[in-house]
C-alpha positions in Angstrom: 299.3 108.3 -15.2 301.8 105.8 -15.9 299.5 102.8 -14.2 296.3 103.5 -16.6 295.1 100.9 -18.7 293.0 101.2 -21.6 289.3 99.6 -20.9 290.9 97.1 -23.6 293.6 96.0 -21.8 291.5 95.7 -18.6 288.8 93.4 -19.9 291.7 90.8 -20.8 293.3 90.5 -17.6 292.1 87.9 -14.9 290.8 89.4 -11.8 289.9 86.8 -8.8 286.5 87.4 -7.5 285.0 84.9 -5.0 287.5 82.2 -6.7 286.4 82.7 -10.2 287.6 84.7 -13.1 286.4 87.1 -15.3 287.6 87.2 -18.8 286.7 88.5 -21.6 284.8 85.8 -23.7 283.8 86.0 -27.7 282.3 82.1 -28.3 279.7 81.6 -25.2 276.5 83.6 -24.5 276.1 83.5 -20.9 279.1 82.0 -19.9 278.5 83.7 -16.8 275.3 82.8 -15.7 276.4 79.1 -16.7 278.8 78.9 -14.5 277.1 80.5 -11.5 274.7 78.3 -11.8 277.1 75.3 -11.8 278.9 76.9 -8.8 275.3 77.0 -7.0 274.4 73.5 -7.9 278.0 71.9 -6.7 277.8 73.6 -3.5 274.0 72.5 -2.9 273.1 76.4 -3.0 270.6 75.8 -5.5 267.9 73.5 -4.4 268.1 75.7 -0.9 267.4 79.0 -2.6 263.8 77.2 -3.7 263.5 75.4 -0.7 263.7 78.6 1.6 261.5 80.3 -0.7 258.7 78.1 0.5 258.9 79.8 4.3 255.2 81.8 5.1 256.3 84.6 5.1 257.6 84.2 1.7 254.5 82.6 0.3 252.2 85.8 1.9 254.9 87.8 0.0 254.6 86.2 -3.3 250.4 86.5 -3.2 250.7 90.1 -2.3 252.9 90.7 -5.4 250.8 88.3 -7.6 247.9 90.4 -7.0 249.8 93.5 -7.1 251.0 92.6 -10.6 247.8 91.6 -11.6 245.4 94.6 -10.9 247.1 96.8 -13.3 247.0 94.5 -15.8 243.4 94.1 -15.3 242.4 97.8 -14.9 244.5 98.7 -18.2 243.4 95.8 -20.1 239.6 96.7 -19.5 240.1 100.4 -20.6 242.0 99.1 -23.3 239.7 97.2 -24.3 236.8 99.9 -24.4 239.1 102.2 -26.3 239.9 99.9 -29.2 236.9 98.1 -29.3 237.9 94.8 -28.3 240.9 94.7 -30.7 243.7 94.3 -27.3 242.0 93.7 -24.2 242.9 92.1 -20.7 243.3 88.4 -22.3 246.5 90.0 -24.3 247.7 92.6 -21.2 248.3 89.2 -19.4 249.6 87.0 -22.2 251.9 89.9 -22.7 252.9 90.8 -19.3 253.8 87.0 -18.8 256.0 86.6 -21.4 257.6 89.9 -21.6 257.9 89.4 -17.6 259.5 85.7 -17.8 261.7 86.5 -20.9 263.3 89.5 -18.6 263.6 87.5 -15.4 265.2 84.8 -17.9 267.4 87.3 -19.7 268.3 90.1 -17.2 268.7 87.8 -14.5 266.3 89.9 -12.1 263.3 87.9 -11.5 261.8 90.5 -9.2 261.2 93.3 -11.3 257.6 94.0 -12.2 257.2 94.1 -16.3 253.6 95.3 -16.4 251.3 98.0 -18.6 251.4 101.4 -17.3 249.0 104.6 -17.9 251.7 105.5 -20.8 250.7 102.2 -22.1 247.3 103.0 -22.3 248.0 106.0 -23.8 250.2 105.2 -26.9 248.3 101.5 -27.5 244.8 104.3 -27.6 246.7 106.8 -30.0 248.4 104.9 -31.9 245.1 102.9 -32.5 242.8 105.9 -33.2 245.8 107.0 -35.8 245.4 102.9 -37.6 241.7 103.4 -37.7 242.0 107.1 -39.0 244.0 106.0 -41.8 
């Protein structure tokens, strides 16, 4: 046990990973993903990543995914919509579902998750409404 180091100690030392370093870093938000996407941009890696994202297959897959997306949004919005009487309905399921899914792509740095409303959804946004109009 001599060798252990506290998780303190660890997050201070350098470690070299694909010729970068990791450090521990109070003054920059995202230091990280700033200078990945510098890395990406010096090598050329960037533009490619959205250039081969424009191959058929690619394109079919993105459609498939938009409309996938989309159909819950729409089913849960309409029922929404009858439940509340209008009050949230599909128009704010999709404003939602955009921004909530773009600020997480943004933020967590996983664009491919699916951020959409779900039947739990439904069911709070319908009790906690019948509880607002009860009271």
């Amino acid at each position: 046990l001599g060798h252990y180091k506290s998780p303190a100690a660890r997050l201070t030392e350098h470690h070299a990973v694909d010729g970068t370093t990791i450090q521990k870093s109070n003054h920059i938000r995202a230091e990280g993903v700033r200078d990945d996407m510098q890395r990406r941009w010096a090598a050329g890696k960037y533009m490619s990543d959205w250039i081969d994202g424009m191959h058929p297959k690619s394109i079919a897959t993105v459609t498939f995914m938009y409309f996938a997306c989309l159909a819950p949004i729409v089913a849960f919005g309409q029922l929404t919509g009858m439940i509340t009487n209008g009050a949230l309905s599909v128009q704010h399921f999709l404003a939602s579902s955009a921004l909530s899914g773009m600020c997480y792509a943004l933020f967590a740095g996983q664009p491919m998750t699916i951020v959409g409303p779900t039947g739990l959804t439904f069911a709070y946004v319908g009790a906690l409404y019948n509880l607002c109009v009860q009271n």
